[in-house]
The first five atom37 places (N, CA, C, CB, O) and aatype in JSON, in Angstrom:
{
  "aatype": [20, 20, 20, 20, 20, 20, 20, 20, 20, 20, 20, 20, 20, 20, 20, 20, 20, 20, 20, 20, 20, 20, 20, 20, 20, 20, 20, 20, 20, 20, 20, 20, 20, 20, 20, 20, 20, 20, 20, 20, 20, 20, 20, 20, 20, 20, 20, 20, 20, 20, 20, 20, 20, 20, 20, 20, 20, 20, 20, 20, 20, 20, 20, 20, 20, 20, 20, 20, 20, 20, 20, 20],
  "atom_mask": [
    [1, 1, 1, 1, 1],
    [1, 1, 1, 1, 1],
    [1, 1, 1, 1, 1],
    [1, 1, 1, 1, 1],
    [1, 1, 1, 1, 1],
    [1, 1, 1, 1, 1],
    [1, 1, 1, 1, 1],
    [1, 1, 1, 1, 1],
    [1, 1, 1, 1, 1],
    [1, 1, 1, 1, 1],
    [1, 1, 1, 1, 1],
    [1, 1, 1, 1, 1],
    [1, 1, 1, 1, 1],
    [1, 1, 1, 1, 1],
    [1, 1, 1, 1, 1],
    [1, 1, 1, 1, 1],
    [1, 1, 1, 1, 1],
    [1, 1, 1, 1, 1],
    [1, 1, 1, 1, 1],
    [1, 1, 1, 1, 1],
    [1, 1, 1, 1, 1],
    [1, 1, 1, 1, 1],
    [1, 1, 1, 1, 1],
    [1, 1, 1, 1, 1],
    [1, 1, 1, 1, 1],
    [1, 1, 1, 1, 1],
    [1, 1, 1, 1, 1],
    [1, 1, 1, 1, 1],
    [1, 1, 1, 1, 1],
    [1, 1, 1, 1, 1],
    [1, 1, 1, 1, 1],
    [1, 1, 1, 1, 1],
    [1, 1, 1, 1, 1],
    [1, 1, 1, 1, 1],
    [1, 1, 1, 1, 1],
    [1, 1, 1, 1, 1],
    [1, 1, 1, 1, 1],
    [1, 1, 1, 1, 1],
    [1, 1, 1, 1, 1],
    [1, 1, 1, 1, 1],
    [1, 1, 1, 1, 1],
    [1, 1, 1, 1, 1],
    [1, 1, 1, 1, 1],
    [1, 1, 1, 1, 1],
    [1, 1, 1, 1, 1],
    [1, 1, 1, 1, 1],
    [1, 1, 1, 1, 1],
    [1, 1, 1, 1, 1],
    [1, 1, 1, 1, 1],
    [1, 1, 1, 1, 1],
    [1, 1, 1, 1, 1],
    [1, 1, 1, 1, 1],
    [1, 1, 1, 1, 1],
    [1, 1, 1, 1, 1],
    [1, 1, 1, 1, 1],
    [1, 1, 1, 1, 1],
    [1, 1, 1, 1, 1],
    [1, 1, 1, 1, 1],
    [1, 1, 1, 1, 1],
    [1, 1, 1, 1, 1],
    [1, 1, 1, 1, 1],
    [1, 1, 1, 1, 1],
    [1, 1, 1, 1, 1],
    [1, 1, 1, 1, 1],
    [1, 1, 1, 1, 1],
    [1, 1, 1, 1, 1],
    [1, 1, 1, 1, 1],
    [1, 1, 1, 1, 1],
    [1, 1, 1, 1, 1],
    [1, 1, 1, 1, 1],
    [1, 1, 1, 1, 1],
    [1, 1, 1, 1, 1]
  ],
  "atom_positions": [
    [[0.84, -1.17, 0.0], [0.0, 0.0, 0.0], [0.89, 1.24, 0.0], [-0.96, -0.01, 1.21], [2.03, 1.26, 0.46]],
    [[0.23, 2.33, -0.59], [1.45, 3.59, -1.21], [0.26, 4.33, -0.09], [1.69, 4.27, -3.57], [-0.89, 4.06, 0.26]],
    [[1.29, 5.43, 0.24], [0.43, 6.98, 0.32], [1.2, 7.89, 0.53], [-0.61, 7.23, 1.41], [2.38, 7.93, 0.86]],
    [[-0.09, 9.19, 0.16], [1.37, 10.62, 0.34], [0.78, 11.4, 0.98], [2.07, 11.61, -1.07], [-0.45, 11.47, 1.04]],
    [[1.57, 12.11, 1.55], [1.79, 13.37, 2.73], [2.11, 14.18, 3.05], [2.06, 13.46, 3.35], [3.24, 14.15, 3.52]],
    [[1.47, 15.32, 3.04], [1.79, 16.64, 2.9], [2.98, 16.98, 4.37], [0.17, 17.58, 2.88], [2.87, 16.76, 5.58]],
    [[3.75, 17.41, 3.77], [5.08, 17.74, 5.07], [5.58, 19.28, 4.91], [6.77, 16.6, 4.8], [5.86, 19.89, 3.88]],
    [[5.6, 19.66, 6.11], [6.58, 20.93, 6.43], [8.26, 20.7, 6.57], [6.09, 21.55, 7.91], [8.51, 19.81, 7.38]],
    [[9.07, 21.13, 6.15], [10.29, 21.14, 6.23], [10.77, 22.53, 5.67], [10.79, 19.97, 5.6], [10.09, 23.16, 4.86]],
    [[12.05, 23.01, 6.19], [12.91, 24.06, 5.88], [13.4, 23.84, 5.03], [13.69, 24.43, 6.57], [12.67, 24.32, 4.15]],
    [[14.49, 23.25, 4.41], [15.56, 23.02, 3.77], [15.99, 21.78, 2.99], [16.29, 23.24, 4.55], [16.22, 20.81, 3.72]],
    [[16.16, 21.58, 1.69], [16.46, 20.0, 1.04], [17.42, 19.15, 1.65], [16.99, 20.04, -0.4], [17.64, 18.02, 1.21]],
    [[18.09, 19.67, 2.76], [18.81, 19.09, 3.81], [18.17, 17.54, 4.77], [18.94, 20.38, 4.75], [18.41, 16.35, 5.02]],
    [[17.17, 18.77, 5.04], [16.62, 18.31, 6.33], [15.26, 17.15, 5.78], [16.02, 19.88, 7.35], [15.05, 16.04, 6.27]],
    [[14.44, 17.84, 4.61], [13.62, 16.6, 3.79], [14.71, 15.16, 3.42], [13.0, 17.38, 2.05], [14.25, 14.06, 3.7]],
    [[15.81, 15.22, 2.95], [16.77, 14.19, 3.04], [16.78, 13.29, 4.27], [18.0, 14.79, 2.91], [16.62, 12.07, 4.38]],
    [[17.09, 14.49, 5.37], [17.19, 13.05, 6.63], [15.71, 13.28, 6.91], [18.46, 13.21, 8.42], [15.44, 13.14, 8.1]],
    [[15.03, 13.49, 6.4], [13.43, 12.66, 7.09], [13.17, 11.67, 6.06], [11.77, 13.78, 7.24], [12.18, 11.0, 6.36]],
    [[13.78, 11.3, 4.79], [13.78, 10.24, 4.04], [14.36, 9.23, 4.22], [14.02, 10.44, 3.15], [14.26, 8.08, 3.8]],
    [[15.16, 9.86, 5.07], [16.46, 8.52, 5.81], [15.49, 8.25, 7.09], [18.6, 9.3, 6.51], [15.58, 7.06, 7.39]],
    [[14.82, 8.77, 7.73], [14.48, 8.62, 8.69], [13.03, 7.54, 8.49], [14.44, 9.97, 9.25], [12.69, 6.72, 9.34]],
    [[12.47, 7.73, 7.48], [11.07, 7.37, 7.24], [11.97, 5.95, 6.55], [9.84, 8.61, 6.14], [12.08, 5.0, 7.31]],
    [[12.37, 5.87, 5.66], [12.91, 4.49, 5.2], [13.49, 3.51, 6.4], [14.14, 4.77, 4.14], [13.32, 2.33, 6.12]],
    [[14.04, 3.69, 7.48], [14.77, 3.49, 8.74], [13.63, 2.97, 9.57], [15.52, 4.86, 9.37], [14.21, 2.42, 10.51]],
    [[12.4, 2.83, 9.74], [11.51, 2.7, 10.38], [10.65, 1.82, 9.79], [11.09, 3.73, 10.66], [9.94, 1.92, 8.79]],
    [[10.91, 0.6, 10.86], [9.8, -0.93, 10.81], [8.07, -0.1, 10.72], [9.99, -2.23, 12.91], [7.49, 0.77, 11.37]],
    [[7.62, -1.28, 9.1], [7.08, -1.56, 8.44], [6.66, -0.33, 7.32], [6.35, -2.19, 9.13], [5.58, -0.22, 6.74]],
    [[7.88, 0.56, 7.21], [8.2, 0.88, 5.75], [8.81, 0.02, 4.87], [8.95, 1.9, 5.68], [9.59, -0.87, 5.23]],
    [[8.4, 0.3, 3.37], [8.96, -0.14, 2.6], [10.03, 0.73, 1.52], [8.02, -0.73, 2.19], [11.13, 0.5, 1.01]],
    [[9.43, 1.41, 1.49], [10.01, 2.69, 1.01], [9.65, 3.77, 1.51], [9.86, 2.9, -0.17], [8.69, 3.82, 2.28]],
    [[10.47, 4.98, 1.12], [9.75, 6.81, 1.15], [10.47, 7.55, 0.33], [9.83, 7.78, 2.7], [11.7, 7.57, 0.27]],
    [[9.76, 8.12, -0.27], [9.97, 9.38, -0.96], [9.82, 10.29, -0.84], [9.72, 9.57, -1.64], [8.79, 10.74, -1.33]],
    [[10.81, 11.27, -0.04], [10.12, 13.03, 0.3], [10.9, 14.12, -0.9], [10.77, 13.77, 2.38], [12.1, 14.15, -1.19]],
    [[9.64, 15.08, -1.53], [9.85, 15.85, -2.19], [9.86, 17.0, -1.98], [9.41, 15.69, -2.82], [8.85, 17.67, -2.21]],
    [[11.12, 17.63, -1.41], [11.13, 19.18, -1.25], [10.49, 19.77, -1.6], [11.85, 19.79, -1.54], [9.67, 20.27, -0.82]],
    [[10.45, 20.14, -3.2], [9.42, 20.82, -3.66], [8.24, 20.86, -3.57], [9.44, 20.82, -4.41], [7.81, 21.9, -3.05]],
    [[7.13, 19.76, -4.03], [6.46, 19.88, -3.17], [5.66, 19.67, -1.88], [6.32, 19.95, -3.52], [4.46, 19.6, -1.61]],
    [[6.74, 19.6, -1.22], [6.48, 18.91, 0.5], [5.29, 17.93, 0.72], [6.07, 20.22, 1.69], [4.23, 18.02, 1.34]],
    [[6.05, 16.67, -0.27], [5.0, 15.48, 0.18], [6.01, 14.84, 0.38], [3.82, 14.75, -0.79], [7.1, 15.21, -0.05]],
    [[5.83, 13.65, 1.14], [5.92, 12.24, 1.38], [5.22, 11.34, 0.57], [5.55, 11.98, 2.58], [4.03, 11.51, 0.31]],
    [[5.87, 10.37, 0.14], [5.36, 9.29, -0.56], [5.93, 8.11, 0.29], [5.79, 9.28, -2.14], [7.13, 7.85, 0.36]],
    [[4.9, 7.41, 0.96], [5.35, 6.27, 1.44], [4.68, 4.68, 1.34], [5.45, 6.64, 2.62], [3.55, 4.44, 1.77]],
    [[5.4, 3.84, 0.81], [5.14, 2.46, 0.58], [5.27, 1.63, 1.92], [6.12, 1.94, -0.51], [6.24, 1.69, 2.67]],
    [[4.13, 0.84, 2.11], [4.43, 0.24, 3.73], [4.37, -1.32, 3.2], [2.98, 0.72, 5.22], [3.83, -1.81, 2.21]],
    [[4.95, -1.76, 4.0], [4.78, -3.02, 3.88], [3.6, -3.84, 4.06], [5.5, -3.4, 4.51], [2.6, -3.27, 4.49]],
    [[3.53, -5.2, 3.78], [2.22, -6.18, 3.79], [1.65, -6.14, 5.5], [2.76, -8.05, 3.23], [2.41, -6.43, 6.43]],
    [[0.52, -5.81, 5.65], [-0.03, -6.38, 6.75], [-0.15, -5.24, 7.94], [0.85, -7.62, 7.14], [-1.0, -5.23, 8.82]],
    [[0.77, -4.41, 7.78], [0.84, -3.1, 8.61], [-0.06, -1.94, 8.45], [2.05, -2.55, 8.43], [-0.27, -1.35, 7.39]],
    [[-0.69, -1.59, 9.88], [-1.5, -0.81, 9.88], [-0.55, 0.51, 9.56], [-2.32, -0.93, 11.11], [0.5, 0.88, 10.09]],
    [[-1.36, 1.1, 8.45], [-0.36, 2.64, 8.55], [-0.78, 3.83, 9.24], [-0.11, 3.29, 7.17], [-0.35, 4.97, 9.13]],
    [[-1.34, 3.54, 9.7], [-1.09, 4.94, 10.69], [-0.77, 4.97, 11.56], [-1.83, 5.67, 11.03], [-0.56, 6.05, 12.11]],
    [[-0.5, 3.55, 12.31], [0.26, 3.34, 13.61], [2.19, 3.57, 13.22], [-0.22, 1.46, 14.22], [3.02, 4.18, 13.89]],
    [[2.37, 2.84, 11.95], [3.65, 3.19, 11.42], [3.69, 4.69, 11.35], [3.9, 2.55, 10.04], [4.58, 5.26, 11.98]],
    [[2.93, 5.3, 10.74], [3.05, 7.08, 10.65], [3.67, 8.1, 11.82], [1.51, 7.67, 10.53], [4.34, 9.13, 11.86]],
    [[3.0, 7.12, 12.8], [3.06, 7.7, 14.1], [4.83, 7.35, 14.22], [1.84, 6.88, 15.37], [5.63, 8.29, 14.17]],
    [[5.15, 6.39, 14.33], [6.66, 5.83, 14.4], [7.36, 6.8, 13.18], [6.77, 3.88, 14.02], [8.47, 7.17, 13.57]],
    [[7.12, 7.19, 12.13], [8.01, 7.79, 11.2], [8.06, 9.27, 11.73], [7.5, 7.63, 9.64], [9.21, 9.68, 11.84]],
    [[7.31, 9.94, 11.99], [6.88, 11.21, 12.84], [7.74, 11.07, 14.07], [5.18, 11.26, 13.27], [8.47, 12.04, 14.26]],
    [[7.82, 10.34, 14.72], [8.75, 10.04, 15.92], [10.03, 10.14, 15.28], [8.55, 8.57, 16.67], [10.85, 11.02, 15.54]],
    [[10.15, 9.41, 14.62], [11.78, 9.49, 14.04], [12.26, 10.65, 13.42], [12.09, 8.47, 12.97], [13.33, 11.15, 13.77]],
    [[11.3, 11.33, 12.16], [11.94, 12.61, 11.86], [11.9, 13.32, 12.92], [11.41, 13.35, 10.82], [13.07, 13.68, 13.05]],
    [[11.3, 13.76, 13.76], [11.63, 14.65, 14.66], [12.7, 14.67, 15.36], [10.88, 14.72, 15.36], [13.22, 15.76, 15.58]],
    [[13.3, 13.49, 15.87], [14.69, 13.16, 15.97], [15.29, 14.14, 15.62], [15.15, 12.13, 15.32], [15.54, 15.22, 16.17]],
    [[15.64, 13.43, 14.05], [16.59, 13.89, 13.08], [16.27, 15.71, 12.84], [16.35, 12.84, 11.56], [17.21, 16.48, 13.06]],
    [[15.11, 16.19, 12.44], [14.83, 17.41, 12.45], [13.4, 17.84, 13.11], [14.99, 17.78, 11.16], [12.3, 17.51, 12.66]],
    [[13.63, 18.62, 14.22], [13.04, 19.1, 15.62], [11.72, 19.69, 14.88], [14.09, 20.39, 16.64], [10.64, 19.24, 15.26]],
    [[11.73, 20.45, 14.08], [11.2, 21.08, 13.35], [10.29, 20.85, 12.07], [11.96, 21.56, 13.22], [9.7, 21.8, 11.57]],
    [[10.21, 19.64, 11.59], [9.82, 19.03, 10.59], [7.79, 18.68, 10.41], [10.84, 17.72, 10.76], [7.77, 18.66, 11.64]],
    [[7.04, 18.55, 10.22], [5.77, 18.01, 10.02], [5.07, 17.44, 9.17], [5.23, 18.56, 10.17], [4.55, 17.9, 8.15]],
    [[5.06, 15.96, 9.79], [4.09, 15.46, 8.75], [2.15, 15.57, 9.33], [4.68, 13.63, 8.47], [1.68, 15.64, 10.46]],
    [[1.5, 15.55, 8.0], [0.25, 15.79, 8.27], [-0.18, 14.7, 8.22], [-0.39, 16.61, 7.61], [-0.1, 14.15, 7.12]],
    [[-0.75, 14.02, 9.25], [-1.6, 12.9, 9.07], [-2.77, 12.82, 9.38], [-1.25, 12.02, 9.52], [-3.4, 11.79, 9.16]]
  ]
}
């Protein structure tokens, strides 16, 4: 299952490590974040509820950048 997500970020820096960050996180399969226009594209794996994962990828970019938002 795919979906996309509108995200706040500053800088093509910082969308980078929330792509590292969102790929890095059990029951992704992939992610794709597009600076430009501040979406997320994310592929989850078989069987996983995604919005409980969302919640875990949101945890993680914030980590990486304090500042970052995904809309879910």
């Amino acid at each position: 299952m795919k979906k996309s997500y509108q995200i706040e970020v500053d800088c093509a820096n910082c969308a980078n490590k929330m792509e590292q960050a969102a790929k890095n996180t059990a029951g992704v399969k992939d992610a794709v974040v597009n600076f430009m226009t501040l979406k997320m594209n994310v592929e989850f794996e078989e069987g996983v509820n995604a919005k409980d994962v969302m919640k875990e990828v949101l945890k993680n970019c914030k980590k990486v950048e304090d500042e970052c938002e995904i809309y879910l």
